[in-house]
Structure formats: C-alpha cells, structure tokens
C-alpha positions in Angstrom: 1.3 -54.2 -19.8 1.0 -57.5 -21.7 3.2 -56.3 -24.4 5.3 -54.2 -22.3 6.3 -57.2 -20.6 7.2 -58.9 -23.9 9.6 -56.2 -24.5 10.9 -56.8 -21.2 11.6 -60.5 -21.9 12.9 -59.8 -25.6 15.1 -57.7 -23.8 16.6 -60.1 -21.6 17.1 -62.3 -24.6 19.1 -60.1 -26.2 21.2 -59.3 -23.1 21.9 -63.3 -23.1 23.2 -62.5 -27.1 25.2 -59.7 -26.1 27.2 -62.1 -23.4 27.8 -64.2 -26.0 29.5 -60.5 -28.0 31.5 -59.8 -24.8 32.8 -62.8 -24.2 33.6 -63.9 -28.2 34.7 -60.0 -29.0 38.2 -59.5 -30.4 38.5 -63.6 -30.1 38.3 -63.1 -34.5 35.3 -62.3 -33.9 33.0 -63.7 -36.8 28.7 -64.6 -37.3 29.8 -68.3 -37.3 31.0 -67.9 -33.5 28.0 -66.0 -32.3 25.5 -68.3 -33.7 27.4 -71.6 -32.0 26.3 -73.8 -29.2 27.0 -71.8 -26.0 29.0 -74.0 -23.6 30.1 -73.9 -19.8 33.4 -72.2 -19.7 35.4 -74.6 -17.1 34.0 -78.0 -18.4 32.8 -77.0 -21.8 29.8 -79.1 -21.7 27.0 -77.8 -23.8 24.7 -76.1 -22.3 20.4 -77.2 -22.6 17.7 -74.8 -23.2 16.9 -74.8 -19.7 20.3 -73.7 -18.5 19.6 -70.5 -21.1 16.7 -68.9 -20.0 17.6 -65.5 -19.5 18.1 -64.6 -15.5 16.0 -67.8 -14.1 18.5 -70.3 -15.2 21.6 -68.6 -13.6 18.7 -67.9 -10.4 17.8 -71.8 -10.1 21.1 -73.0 -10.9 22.7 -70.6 -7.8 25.0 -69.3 -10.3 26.4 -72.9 -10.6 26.7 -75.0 -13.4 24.5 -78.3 -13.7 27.6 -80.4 -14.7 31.0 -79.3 -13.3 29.5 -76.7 -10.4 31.7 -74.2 -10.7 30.2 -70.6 -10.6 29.0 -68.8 -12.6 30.1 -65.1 -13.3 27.5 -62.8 -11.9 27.4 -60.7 -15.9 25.3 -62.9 -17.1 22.8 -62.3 -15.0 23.2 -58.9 -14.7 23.6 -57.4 -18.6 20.2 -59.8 -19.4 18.4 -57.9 -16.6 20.1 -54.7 -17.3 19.4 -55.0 -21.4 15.3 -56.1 -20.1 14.9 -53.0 -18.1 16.9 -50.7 -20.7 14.3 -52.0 -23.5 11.5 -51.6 -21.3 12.0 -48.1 -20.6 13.1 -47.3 -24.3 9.4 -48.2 -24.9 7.9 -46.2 -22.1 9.7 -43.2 -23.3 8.6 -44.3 -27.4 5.1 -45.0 -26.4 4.6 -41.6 -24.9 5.8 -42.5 -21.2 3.2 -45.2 -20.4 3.7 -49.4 -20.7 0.3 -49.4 -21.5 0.0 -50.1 -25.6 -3.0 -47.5 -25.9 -3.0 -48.1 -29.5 -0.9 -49.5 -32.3 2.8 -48.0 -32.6 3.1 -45.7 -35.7 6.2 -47.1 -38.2 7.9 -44.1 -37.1 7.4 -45.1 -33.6 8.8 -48.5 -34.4 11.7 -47.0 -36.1 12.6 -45.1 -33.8 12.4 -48.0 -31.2 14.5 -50.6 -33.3 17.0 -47.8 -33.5 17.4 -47.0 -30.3 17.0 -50.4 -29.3 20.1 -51.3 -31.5 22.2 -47.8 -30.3 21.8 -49.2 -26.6 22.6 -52.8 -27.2 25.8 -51.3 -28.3 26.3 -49.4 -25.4 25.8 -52.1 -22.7 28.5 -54.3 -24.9 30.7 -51.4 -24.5 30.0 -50.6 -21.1 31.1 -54.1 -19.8 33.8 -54.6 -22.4 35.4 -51.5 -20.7 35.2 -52.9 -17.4 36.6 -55.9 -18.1 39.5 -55.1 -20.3 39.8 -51.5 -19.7 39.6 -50.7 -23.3 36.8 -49.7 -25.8 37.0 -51.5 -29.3 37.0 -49.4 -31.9 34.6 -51.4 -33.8 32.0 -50.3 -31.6 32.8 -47.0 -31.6 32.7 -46.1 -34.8 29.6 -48.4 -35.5 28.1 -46.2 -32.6 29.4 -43.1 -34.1 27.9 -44.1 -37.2 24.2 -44.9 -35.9 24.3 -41.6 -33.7 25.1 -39.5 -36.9 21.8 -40.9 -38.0 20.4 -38.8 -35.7 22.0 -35.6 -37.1 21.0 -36.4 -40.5 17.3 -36.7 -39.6 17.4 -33.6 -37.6 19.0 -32.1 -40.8 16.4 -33.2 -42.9 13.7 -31.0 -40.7 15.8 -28.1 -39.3 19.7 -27.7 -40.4 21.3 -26.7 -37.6 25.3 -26.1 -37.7 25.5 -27.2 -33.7 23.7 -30.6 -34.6 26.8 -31.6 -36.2 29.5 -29.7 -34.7 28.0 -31.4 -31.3 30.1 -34.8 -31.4 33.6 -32.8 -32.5 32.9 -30.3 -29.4 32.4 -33.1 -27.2 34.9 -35.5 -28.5 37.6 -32.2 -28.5 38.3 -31.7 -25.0 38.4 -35.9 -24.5 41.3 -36.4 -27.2 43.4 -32.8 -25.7 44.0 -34.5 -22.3 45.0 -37.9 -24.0 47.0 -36.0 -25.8 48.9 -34.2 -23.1 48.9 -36.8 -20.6 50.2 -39.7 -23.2 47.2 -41.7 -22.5 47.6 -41.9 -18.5 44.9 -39.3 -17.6 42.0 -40.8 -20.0 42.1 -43.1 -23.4 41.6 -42.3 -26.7 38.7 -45.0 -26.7 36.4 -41.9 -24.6 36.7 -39.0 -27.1 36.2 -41.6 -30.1 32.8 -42.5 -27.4 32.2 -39.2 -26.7 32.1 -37.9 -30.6 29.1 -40.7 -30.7 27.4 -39.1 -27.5 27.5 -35.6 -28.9 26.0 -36.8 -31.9 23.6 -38.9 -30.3 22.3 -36.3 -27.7 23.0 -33.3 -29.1 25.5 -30.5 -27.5 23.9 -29.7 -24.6 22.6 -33.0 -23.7 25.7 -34.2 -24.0 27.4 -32.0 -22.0 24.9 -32.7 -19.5 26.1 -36.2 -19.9 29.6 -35.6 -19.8 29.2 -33.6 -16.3 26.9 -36.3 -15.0 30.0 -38.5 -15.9 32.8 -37.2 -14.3 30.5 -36.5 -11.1 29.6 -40.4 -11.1 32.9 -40.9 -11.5 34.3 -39.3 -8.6 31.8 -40.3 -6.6 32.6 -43.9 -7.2 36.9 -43.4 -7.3 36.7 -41.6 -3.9 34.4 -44.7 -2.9 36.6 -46.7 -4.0 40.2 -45.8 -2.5 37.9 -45.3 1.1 37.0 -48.9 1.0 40.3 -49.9 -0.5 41.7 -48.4 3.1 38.8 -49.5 5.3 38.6 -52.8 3.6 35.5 -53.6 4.6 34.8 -55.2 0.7 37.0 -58.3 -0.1 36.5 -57.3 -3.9 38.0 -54.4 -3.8 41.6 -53.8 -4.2 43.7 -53.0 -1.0 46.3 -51.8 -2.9 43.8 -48.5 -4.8 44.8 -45.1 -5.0 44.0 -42.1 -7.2 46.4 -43.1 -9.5 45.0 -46.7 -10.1 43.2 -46.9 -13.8 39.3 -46.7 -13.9 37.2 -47.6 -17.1 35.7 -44.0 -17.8 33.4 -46.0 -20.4 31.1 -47.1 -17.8 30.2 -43.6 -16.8 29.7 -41.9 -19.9 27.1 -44.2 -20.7 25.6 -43.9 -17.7 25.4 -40.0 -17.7 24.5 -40.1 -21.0 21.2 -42.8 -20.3 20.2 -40.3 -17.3 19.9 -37.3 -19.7 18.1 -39.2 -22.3 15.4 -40.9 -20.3 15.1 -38.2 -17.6 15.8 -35.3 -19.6 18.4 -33.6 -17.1 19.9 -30.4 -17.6 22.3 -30.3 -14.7 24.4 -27.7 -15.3 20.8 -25.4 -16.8 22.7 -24.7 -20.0 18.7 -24.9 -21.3 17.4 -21.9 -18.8 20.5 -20.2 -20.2 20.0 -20.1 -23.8 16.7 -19.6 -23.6 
C-alpha cells in the first residue's frame, strides 16, 4: 500500500502540471511557460509552496486565495484528484489487480505503466480542454494517435493482425461521415480525429464498446440536462438548454473508453459473438 499510495500522490502532482497545460494551452504554448512561477489569476501574486500542494491547498484555503480571496475554480481540485485516482488504478491493473507491491515490477511492467501513464495524462488534458472550449486541439490528438499506434505496433510485433490496424480507421469512419453530412453541427471533426486514437488504443471491439458506452453516457447526461434546464432546480445549469444546444462529446469518449479498459466491458457482447 506504501507505494501504492506514492503513486497516488505522484499522481496528483501531475494533475497540478496538467492545470498548468489547460490553462497555458493554445496561449503559444511553449516549455518556458509551463516551467514558470504559477500565479493567482485575479491578483497575479505568486503563489508559495504551500498554496501548491495538490488538493489540500485549494481544501485549506476554501478554494480562496490567501492574498486577494477570490475563488478559486473548482478544476484544480478536481483534475489533481481525478489524475491521483486515474494513476492509482493504472497500477492496480499493471501490478496484477492488487495495490499491494508483492514484488519488484518487471521493466516491462514499468513500461507499460509510464506509457499508459503518459496516454492518460493526455486524455484528462483533453477531456477538460473540451469542456471548456468545446474543441479538442489537434496537437493532442495526433500526439494521442501517435502513442496508441504504439500499441498496434507491439501487438504487430507478436501476432499481425489486419483488424489491429484497421481498428482506429473503422472507428474514426463513422465519426468524420456525420461531420461530414451535418457541416460540423451534429458532432466535430476533433471526435473522429479522437476516436482514430481509441480504436487504436483499445482495439476494434473495445473500442466499440467504448463508443456505445459513449453515446449512452451521453444521452443520459443531455436528457439530464434539458430536465433540469426546465425544472431549474441547478443554478449552473443553463435555463435556456435544449437538444439543440452544443455538448463536448470529448468528455464521454474518454470516459467510455476508461470503463472498457479498466473493467473490461463488453456491452454490446461483440466477444460472446465472435467467439
């Protein structure tokens, strides 16, 4: 558990970095801005060491800045906790599903957990990049597309298999025809350029399991949405929301896609099927 929970904390770290990307991203972007003093955004006062430790700053401070007071946004907080539980259970699954370090991690294992580390450090950037400006950067797209075809050309290297690499075009297809015919109202070309990553990543029926899991979420959540948009029972939601209004589909694709991975669901039983 000991080193468990230092995975746990590196992970939180990290999540405070990747604030950093999501807030500096598309800014010109370069290493000299990520590496800078981080600063309060209302009063730009430099912030201490103690007002950066991941999640217990932003819970002692009451989401307040020492200096000026003014809040806080609640991401900070949530992406370091979210990137510390993602890395946790990355390792549970590397380790062979236990927290407990039985015995030393092979350099395969270690590989393997650096990559997928780095693949889902990514995807929490572009998860909450999405929701905030409603677009995916193709930087980290491609860069994503990139890593996953890693995955393909290990697979290659033991078993070639034509559907291995066919998997990200299959998925990716489908994504770009209805940007295609709708102009870019129904969906962005941002989720096929994702979803070619996915397929990759996952494989084709993994990722179609994480495509369906994705447009289920997503329903769920838009018909959630326009009810409490009526009811207005939530002051953060929108009065004004409809089916027509514009939904990041980002957020849910990554989310499906995490489900199959570390839970290994086959919801539509395309497994059973084939076998």
């Amino acid at each position: 558990m000991y080193f468990a929970t230092l995975i746990f904390i590196f992970g939180t770290v990290i999540g405070s970095f990747l604030n950093v990307v999501i807030f500096r991203y598309g800014n010109n972007l370069k290493l000299k801005s990520l590496v800078g003093r981080s600063s309060c955004m209302s009063c730009k006062k430099n912030l201490s060491w103690y007002e950066l430790i991941p999640v217990l700053s932003f819970l002692f401070q009451k989401g307040k800045c020492c200096s000026c007071k003014s809040k806080i946004s609640w991401q900070y907080a949530i992406v370091e906790l979210l990137t510390g539980l993602i890395f946790l259970a990355t390792f549970y699954v590397v380790n062979g599903k236990s927290l407990s370090l039985i015995q030393n991690l092979q350099s395969f294992q270690i590989a393997s957990l650096l990559y997928l580390l780095t693949i889902f450090s990514i995807l929490i950037v572009i998860t909450v990049y999405d929701i905030k400006h409603k677009i995916i950067p193709d930087g980290l797209s491609f860069l994503f597309a990139g890593l996953a075809f890693v995955t393909v050309l290990i697979n290659s290297m033991i078993s070639f298999n034509w559907i291995d690499l066919l998997a990200g075009p299959i998925l990716a297809t489908p994504f770009a025809f209805l940007w295609l015919v709708s102009k870019g109202e129904w969906i962005g070309f941002g989720d096929a350029k994702l979803a070619l990553g996915i397929g990759w990543f996952m494989g084709l029926i993994d990722g179609i399991s994480s495509v369906a899991l994705a447009f289920w979420i997503g329903s769920i959540f838009g018909v959630s949405l326009i009810l409490l948009s009526k009811l207005q029972t939530l002051s953060f939601v929108r009065d004004n929301f409809t089916i027509k209004s514009e939904v990041p589909f980002a957020p849910f694709l990554i989310i499906g896609m995490l489900l199959v991975f570390f839970f290994n669901w086959d919801v539509l039983g395309l497994k059973l099927f084939l076998l």
